[in-house]
Structures are given as C-alpha cells and as structure tokens.
N, C-alpha and C positions, 0 to 999 in steps of 0.2 A: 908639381908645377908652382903653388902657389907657395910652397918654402924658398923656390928660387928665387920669386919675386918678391918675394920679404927678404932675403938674403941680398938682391942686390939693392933694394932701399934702404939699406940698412943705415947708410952712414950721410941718408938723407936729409934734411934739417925738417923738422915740422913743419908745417902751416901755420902762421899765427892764426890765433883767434880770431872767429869774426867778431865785428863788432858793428852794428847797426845803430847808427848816429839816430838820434831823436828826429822824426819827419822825413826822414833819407832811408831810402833803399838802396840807392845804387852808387857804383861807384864814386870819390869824390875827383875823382881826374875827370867825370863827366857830370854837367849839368843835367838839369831836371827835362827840361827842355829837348834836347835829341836824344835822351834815352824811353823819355816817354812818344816820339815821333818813332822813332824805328820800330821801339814796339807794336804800336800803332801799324806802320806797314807792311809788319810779319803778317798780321792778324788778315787784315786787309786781303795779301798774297796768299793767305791759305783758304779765303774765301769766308771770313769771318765776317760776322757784323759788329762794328764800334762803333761805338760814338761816347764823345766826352763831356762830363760834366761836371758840376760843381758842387761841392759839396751839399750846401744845403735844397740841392734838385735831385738827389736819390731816390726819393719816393716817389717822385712826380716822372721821372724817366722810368724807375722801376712800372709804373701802374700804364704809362704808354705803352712803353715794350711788348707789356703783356695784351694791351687792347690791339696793338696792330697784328701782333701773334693770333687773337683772337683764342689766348687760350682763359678759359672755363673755371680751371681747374690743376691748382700748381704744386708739388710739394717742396716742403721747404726745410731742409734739420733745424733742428731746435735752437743752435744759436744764432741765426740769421735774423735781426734786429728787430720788434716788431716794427717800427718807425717807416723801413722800407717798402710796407705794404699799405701805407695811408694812403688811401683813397685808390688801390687798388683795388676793380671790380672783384675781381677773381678768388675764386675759395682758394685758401693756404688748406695743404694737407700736412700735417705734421708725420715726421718720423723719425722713428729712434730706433736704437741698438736694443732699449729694452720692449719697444713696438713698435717695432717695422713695418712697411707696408707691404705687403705680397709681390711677387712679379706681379701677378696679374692684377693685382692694383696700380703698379708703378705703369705698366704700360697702357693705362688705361686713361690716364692724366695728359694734361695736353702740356706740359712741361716742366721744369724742376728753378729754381733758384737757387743761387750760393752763393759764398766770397768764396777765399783762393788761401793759400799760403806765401805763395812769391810766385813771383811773372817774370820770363825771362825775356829781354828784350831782343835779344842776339837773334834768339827762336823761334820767339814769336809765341813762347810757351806758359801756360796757366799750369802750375803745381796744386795739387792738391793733398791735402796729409790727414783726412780724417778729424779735423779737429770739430768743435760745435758749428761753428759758422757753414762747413761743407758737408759733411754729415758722412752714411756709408757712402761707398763705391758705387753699391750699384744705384743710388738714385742717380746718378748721372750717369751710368750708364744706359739704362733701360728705356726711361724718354726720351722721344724726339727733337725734343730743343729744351739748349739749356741756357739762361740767362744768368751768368756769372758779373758780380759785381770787385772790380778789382782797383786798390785805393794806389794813388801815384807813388807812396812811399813803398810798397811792394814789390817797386818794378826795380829790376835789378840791370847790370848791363849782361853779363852772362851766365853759361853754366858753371863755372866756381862759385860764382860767388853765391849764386844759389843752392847749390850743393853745401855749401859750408852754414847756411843758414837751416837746413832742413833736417831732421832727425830721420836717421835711416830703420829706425825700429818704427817708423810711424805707417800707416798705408799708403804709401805715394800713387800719387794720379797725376801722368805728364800726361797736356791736351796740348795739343799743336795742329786746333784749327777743328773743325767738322769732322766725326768721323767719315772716313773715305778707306780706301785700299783700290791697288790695281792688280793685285795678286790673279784673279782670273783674266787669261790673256790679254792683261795692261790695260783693258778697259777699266775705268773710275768707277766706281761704285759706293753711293755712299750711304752713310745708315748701317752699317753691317755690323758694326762692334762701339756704337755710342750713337748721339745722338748725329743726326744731318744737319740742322741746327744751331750754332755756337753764337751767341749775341754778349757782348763784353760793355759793360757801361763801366770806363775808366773815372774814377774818381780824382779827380784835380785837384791840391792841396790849398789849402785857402792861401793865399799870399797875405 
C-alpha cells in the first residue's frame, strides 16, 4: 500500500522549506493579532484556561497560577527557565532522563510546568517534542494540571505549517485541551489519559 502511494506522489513537487522569520511563527498572509485570537478560542472551547501576558510578567503569572491552583509542589524539566519561578511559593521538582521521578512521585505533585514546541491555532493545539524546556512525556501525562507557557512567535495558523516545523524522530505530544474522552457510552470523562487541568499563559511579543 504504501509503494502505491509513493508511486502516485511520485511526480509531486516537494514542499519548500520552512522557514520561520525572526519573532513570527505563523503565517505571513496572517497577522499576529487573529492568529493569536483563534488560538486563544480553541483553548477556551476545549475548556482550557488562558490568559495573556506579557513578557516581562512570566514569573509573576507563572507564581499566581500556581497559588490559585493552590499547588505545593510542581515538577519542572530542566530547561524551563529558572526566572519563571521567581517568587513562586511552590517547590520545583526537577526531572530528568538521567533522574526521573517515579510514577508514584509524579502522581503525587500537585502539577507540572512547561513550554511547548509550536501551537497550533487552527486546533487549538500545544505540541510538544521532548526537548529541555518540556522534558519526558510522561510528566504531563501523570499530573493533574499542567501549566504550559507558550511564547506568541510559536503559534502558528495550522497543521502544515506545524508539521513542517517539527521533527518527526522527536517524541511528539499533540494536547488539544484537558484530557477528556467520551468513549464510555459518550459520557465525558475527564482525567483518564492526562491531566484534567490544562492552564496556558500565552506570552505576547514585546512590541
């Protein structure tokens, strides 16, 4: 099957390259403005919490987040800034590839922090690929709320152009909103395969 479809792409032209403009994510046929607004309304309709801010309120938005969460106790992978945690009550737990934290540490934390890789506006979707800033999989998987920091030059307008920014060898993690499912007779259920949780503080590029 998959010779055939190589066979009739055959006489396809490539994809150019991406190319990702200095401070711009998304496309340049759309301004900064309604692609970070749709995005925004994905989030929203998937029952996300947002709120926007500006650059140099990161830390001050990251340390409320976590007071009104009333979480304790957060873990954070190692390249998540230390900057973001100033004057955040809350203990960071570190983790790594080379010292992880246990399931049963991870579920034991009252939430996780991160960046992103790219956001897709179309979807309403937070990518993640492993890299230092997001750390393994499963710390966002395992606790209950995650507070994901994602900067306005990441948001992109859709799935190509996200897809052409991403490395497909990397560990990809599409979030599209609070875990939920209706798979048992279509009642909503949420919590079941991620966090219930999803809080996104959009970073807005300084003008």
């Amino acid at each position: 099957m998959l010779g055939r479809v190589r066979a009739a792409l055959a006489d396809v032209p490539p994809d150019e390259p991406a190319v990702r403009a200095p401070g711009r994510g998304f496309a340049d046929s759309h301004a900064a403005g309604p692609t970070l607004d749709v995005f925004e309304d994905r989030l929203r309709d998937y029952k996300a919490q947002v709120r926007r801010v500006p650059a140099d309120r990161v830390a001050a938005e990251v340390a409320a987040a976590l007071e009104r969460r009333g979480a304790q106790r957060v873990v954070a992978p190692p390249g998540v800034p230390d900057a973001w945690f100033d004057g955040a009550a809350a203990e960071r737990l570190p983790d790594s590839r080379e010292e992880p934290l246990s399931v049963g540490d991870l579920n034991g934390v009252d939430g996780v922090v991160t960046g992103c890789s790219v956001a897709i506006a179309e979807t309403g979707t937070i990518v993640l690929d492993g890299s230092p800033d997001q750390g393994r999989r499963a710390i966002t998987l395992v606790p209950d709320y995650h507070l994901c920091v994602v900067r306005a030059e990441q948001v992109v307008d859709g799935v190509p152009q996200a897809v052409r920014l991403l490395d497909p060898a990397r560990p990809l993690t599409w979030i599209s909103g609070p875990s939920a499912t209706s798979d048992i007779e279509l009642n909503r259920v949420e919590g079941v395969h991620g966090p219930r949780t999803l809080e996104v503080l959009l970073v807005e590029a300084a003008p």
